[in-house]
C-alpha positions as CSV (number, residue, x, y, z in Angstrom):
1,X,50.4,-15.2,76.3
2,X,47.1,-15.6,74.1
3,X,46.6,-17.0,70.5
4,X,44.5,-15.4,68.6
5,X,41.0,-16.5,68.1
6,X,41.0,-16.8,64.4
7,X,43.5,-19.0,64.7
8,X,42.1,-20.8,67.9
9,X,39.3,-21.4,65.8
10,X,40.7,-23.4,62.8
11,X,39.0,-27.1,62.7
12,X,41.7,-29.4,62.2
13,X,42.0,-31.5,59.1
14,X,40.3,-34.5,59.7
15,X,41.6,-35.9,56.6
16,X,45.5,-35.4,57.6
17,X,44.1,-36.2,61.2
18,X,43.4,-39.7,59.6
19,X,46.5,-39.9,57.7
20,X,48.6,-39.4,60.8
21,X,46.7,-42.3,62.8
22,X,47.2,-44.4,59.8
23,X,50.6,-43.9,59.4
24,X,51.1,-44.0,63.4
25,X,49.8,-47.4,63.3
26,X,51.5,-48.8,60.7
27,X,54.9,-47.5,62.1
28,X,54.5,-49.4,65.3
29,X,53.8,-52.6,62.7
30,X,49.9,-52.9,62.4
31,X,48.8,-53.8,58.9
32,X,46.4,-50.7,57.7
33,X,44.6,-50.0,54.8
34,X,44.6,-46.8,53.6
35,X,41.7,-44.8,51.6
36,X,42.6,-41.1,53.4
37,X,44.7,-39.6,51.3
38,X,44.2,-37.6,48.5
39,X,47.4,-38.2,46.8
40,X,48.1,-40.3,43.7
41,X,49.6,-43.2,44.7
42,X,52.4,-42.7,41.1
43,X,55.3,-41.4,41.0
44,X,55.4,-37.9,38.8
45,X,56.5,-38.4,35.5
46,X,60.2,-38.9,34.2
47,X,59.9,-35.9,32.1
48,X,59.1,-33.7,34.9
49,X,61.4,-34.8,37.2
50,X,64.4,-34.4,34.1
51,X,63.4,-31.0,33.8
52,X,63.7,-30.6,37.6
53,X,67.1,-32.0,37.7
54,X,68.1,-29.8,34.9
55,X,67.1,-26.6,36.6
56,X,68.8,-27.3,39.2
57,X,71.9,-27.9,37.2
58,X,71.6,-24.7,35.1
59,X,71.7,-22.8,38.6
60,X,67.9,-22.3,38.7
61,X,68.3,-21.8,43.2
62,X,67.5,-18.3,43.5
63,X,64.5,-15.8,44.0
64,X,61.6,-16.0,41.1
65,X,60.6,-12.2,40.7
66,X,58.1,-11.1,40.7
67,X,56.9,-13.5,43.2
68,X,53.9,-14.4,41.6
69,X,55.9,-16.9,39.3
70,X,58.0,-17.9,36.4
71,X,57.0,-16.0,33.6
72,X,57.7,-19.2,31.4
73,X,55.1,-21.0,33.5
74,X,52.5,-18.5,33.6
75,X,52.5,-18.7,29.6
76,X,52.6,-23.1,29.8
77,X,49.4,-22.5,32.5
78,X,47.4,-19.9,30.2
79,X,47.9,-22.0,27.1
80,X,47.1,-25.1,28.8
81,X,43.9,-23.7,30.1
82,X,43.1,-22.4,26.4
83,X,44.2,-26.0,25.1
84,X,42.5,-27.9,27.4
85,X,39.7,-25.9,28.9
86,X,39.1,-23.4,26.5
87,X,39.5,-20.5,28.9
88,X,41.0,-17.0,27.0
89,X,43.7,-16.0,29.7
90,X,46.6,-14.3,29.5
91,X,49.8,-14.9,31.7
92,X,48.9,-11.6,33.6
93,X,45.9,-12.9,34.6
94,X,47.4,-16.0,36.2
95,X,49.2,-16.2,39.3
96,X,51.4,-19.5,40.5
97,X,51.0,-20.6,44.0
98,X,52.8,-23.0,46.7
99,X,49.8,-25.5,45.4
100,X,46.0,-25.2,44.6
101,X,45.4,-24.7,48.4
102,X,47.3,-21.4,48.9
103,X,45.8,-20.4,45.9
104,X,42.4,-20.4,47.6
105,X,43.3,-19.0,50.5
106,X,44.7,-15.6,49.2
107,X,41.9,-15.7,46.9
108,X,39.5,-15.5,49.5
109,X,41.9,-12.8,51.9
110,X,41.9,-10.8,48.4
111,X,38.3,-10.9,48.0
112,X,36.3,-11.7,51.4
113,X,35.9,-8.4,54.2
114,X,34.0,-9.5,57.6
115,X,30.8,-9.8,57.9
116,X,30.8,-10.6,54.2
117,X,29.1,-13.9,53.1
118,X,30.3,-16.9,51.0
119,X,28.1,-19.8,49.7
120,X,29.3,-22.9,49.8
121,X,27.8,-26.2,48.4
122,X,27.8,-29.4,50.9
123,X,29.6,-31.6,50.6
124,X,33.0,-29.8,50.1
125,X,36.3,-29.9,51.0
126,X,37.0,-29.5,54.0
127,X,39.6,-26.1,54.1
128,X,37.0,-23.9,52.1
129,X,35.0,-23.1,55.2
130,X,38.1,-22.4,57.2
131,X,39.6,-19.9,54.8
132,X,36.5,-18.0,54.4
133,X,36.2,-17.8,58.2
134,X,39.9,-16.8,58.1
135,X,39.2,-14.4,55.7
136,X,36.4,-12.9,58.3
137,X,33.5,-13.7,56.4
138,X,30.7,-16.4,56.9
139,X,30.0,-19.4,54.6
140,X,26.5,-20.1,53.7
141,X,25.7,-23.9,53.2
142,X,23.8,-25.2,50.8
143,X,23.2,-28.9,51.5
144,X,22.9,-32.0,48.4
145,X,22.9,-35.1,49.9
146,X,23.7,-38.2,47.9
147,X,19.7,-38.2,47.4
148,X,19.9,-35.7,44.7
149,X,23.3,-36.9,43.1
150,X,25.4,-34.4,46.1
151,X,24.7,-31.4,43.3
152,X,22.5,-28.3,44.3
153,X,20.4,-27.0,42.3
154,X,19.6,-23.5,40.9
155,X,17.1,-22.6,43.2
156,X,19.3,-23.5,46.1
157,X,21.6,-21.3,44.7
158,X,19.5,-18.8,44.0
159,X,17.7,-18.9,48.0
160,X,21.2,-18.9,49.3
161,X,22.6,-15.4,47.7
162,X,22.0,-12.1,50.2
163,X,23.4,-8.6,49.3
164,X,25.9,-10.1,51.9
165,X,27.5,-12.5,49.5
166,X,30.8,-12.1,47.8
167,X,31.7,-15.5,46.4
168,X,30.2,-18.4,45.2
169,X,32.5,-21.6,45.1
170,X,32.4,-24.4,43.0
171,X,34.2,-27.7,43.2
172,X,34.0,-30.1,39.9
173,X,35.1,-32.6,39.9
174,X,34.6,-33.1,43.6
175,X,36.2,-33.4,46.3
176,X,34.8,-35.4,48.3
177,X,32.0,-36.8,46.7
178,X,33.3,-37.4,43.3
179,X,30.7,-35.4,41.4
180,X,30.9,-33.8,38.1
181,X,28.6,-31.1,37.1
182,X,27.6,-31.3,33.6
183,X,27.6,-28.4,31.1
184,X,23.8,-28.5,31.4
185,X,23.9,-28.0,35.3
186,X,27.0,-25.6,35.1
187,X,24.9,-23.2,32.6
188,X,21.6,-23.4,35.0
189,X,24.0,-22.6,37.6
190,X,25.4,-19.7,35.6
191,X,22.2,-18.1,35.1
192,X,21.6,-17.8,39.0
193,X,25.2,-15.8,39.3
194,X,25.7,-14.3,36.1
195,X,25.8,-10.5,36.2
196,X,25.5,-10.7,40.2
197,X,28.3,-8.7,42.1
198,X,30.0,-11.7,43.1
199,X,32.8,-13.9,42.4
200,X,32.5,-17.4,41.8
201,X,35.6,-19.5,42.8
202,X,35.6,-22.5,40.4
203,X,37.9,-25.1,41.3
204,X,39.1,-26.9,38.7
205,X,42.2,-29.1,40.8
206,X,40.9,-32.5,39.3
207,X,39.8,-31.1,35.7
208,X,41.6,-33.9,34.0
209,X,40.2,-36.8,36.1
210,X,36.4,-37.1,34.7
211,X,34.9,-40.7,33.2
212,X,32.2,-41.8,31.3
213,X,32.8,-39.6,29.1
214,X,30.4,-37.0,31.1
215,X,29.4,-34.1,29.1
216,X,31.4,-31.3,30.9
217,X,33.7,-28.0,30.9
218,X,35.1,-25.3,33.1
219,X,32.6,-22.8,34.3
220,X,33.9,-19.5,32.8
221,X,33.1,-21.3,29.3
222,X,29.7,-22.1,29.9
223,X,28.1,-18.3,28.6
224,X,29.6,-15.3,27.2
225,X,30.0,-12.6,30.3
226,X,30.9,-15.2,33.0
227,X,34.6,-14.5,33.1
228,X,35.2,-11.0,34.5
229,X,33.7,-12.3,37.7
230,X,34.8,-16.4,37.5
231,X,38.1,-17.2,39.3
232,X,39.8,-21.1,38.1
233,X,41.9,-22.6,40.7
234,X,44.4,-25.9,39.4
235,X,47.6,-27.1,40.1
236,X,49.8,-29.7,39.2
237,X,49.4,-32.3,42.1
238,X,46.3,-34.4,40.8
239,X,47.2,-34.1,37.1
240,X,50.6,-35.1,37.0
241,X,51.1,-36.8,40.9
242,X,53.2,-33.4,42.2
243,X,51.4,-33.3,45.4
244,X,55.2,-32.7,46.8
245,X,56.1,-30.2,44.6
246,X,53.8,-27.5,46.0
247,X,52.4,-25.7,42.6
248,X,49.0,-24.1,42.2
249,X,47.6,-21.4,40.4
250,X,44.6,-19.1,40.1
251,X,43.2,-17.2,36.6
252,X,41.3,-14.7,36.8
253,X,41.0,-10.8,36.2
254,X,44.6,-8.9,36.2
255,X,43.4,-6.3,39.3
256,X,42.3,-9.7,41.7
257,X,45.3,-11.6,40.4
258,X,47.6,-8.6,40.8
259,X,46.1,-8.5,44.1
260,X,47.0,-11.7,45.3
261,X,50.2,-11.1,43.9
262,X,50.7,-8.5,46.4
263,X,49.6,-10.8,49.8
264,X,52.4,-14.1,48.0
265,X,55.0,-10.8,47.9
266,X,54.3,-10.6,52.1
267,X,53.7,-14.1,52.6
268,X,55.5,-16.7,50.6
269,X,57.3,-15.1,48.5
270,X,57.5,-17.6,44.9
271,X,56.9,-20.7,44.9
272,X,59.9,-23.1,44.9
273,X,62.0,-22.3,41.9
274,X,62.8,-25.8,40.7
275,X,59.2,-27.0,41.0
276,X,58.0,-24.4,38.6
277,X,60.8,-25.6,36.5
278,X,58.5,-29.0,36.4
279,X,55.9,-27.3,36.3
280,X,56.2,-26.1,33.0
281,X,57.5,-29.1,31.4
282,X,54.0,-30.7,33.2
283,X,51.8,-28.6,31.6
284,X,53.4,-28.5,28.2
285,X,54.9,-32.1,28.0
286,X,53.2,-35.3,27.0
287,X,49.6,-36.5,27.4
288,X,50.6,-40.6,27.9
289,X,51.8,-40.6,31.4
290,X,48.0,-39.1,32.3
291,X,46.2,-41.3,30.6
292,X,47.8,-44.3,31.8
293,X,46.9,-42.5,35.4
294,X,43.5,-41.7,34.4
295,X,43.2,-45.4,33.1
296,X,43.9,-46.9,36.6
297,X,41.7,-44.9,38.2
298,X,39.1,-45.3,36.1
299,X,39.5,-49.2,37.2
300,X,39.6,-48.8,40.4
301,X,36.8,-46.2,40.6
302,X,34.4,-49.3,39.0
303,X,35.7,-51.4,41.1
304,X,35.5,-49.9,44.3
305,X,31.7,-48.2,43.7
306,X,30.1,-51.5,42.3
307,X,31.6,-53.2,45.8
308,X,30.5,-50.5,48.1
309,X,27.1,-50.7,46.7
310,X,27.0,-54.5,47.3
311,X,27.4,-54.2,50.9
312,X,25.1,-53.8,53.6
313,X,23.6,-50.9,54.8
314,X,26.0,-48.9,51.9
315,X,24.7,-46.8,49.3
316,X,27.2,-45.3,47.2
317,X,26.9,-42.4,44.2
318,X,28.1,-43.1,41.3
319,X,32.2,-41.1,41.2
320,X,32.2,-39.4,37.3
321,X,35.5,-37.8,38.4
322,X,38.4,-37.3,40.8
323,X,39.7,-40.4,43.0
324,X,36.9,-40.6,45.4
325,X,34.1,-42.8,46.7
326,X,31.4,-40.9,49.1
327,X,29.5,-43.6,50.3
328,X,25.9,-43.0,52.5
329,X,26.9,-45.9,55.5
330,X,24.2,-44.3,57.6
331,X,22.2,-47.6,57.1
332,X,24.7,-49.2,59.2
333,X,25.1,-46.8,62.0
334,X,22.7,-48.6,63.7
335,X,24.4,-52.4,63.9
336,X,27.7,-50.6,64.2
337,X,27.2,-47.9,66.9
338,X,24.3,-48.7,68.5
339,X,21.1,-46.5,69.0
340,X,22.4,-44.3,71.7
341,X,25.6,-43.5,70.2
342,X,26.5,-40.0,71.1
343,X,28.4,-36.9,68.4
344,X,29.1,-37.3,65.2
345,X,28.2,-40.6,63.9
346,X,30.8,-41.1,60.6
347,X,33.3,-40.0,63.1
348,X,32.5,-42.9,65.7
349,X,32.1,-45.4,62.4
350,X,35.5,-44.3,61.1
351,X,37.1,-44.6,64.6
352,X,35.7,-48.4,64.6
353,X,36.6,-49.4,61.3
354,X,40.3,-48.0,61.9
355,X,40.0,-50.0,65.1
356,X,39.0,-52.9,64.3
357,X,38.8,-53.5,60.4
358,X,42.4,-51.9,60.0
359,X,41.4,-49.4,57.2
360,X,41.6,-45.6,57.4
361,X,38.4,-43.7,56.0
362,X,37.9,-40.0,56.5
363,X,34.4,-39.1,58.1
364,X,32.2,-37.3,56.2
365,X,31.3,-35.2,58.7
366,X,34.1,-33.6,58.3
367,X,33.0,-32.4,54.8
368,X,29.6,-32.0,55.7
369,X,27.6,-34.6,55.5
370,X,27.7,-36.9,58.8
371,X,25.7,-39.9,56.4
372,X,28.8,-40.6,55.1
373,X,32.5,-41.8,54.4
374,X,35.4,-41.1,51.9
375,X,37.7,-43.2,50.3
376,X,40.3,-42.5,48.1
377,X,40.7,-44.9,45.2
378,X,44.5,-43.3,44.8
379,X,46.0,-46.5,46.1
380,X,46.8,-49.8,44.6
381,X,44.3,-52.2,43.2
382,X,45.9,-54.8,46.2
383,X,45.2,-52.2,48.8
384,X,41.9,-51.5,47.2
385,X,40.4,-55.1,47.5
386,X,42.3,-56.1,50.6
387,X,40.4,-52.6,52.1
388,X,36.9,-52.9,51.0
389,X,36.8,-56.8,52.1
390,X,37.7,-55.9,55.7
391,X,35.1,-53.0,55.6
392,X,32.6,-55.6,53.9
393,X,33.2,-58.3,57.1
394,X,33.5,-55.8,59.6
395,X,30.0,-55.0,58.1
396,X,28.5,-58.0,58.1
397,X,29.7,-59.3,61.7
């Protein structure tokens, strides 16, 4: 019996890949530090679980129809991108999802034919080129190393668009370097695309999570005409710590969304019931619990890039948003791996600092850029330090 080749095909996550090893290791009692996962490390807020518990007490278990979600949470999503973002949507333009990742993979099905082409910005997380090759299509790289701040630049964009492309995607904040695009660089960016016969795919998952007070916005408010071809992808796991809860959503014109409504109806079905339940008392509940979150990262984020950048060999970009560190290590392939060492290199220095230092990393490989590493900063200040000095001594012997 054969599986098919698209399927056959399909990289596996490195990142979950790292989690597992972690977690493997620390089961059978070895003391590991991990930076893998991107997951907030707090527990979703009361408010949202009380609504939870209430739906499920009112008798909330059944179907949602239509599938594409509660109509009470497609109006909390719209708003809140209106509130907060500034985006004009209305609820038939939204679609809810089983979290921000399904929402980019029917996206893509929905738009994407083979032989089509999709551009994609390196570094970037690592399922977008999977879906668009599950989709048929090819994804066109367009490399920023961590010498130009990992943003490309307009006439990257501009070199990288054939009559063959369908979709541009955009990831600010970034997974996984970090990155925020200001409103500067999103308008230079919009002047490439705008007009074009092609979508651009902006996710917004970690809108909430920018620092320094960075001069930024969602890309469908950038210039007037953007919208009718812009899709904006979020969810409720960064936000408000629902990774579990499985809610994501897309905005975007009513024919795509009604479109993707159609492939959740022969998929998925809704999303869980009681989750969107949450998910409306998320979106249209209290600010506090997310800025206390936002508070701790910001901590740890200074804390973990000014230590990276003190060690060895390291050279780390400075993180304006999400819960990630990207660091360059490529200065310490050498000492660490020898000259001769053989595939990926931030593979084989992730392998030996799991090894031997006792702290998961994902390889940055994995999201294109062999140079480098990610850590997650969505873990306790404890873990934090107790993590970066084992990586700083396993450097340095």
């Amino acid at each position: 019996m054969q599986i098919s080749k698209r399927v056959k095909a399909i990289a596996p996550s490195m990142t979950l890949a790292v989690s597992a090893k972690a977690k493997a290791m620390k089961a059978a009692g070895v003391d590991v530090v991990g930076f893998g996962a991107g997951e907030p490390d707090f527990k979703t807020p009361e408010h949202i679980c009380a609504a939870a518990v209430k739906a499920i007490r009112d008798g909330h278990h059944g179907y949602v129809v239509p599938s594409s979600g509660l109509a009470d949470l497609k109006r909390a999503v719209a708003d809140y991108l209106k509130r907060v973002c500034g985006l004009s949507y209305k609820p038939e333009e939204v679609i809810i999802t089983c979290g921000g990742k399904h929402a980019l993979y029917q996206a893509f099905l929905a738009t994407l034919e083979p032989g089509d082409e999709a551009v994609l910005p390196s570094p970037y997380w690592v399922s977008y080129p999977e879906m668009i090759r599950l989709a048929g299509a090819r994804e066109v790289i367009v490399h920023a190393g961590a010498d130009q701040g990992f943003k490309i630049a307009p006439r990257q964009l501009a070199a990288a668009i054939t009559p063959r492309t369908k979709a541009v995607v955009l990831n600010s904040p970034s997974n996984p370097t970090g990155v925020v695009y200001t409103r500067e660089e999103l308008t230079a960016l919009a002047d490439v695309v705008a007009g074009r016969d092609l979508w651009v795919f902006s996710d917004e998952i970690y809108n909430e999570l920018v620092y320094d007070g960075i001069d930024t916005c969602s890309f469908g408010v950038v210039r007037d005409g953007l919208m009718p071809q812009t899709v904006t992808f979020g969810g409720a796991s960064k936000t408000w710590a629902m990774t579990g809860w499985r809610i994501g959503w897309a905005a975007g014109p009513a024919d795509l969304v009604k479109a993707m409504g159609n492939l959740q109806d022969q998929s998925t079905s809704n999303p869980t019931s009681i989750s969107q339940y949450a998910a409306v008392a998320a979106v249209s509940g209290p600010t506090e619990p997310l800025a206390k979150m936002k508070a701790e990262f910001d901590r740890r984020r200074l804390y973990m890039f000014e230590r990276l950048n003190a060690m060895p060999g390291v050279r780390c970009v400075r993180p304006q948003g999400a819960f990630y560190a990207f660091p360059d290590v490529s200065g310490t392939f050498e000492k660490v791996l020898g000259k001769t060492a053989a595939g990926p290199k931030s593979v084989a220095f992730a392998a030996r600092v799991l090894d031997e230092a006792k702290v998961a990393v994902v390889p940055g490989g994995a999201f294109g850029d062999d140079h480098c590493v990610r850590l997650s900063f969505a873990t306790s200040m404890q873990q934090i330090e107790k993590g970066l000095d084992r990586i700083e001594m396993f450097l340095k012997g």
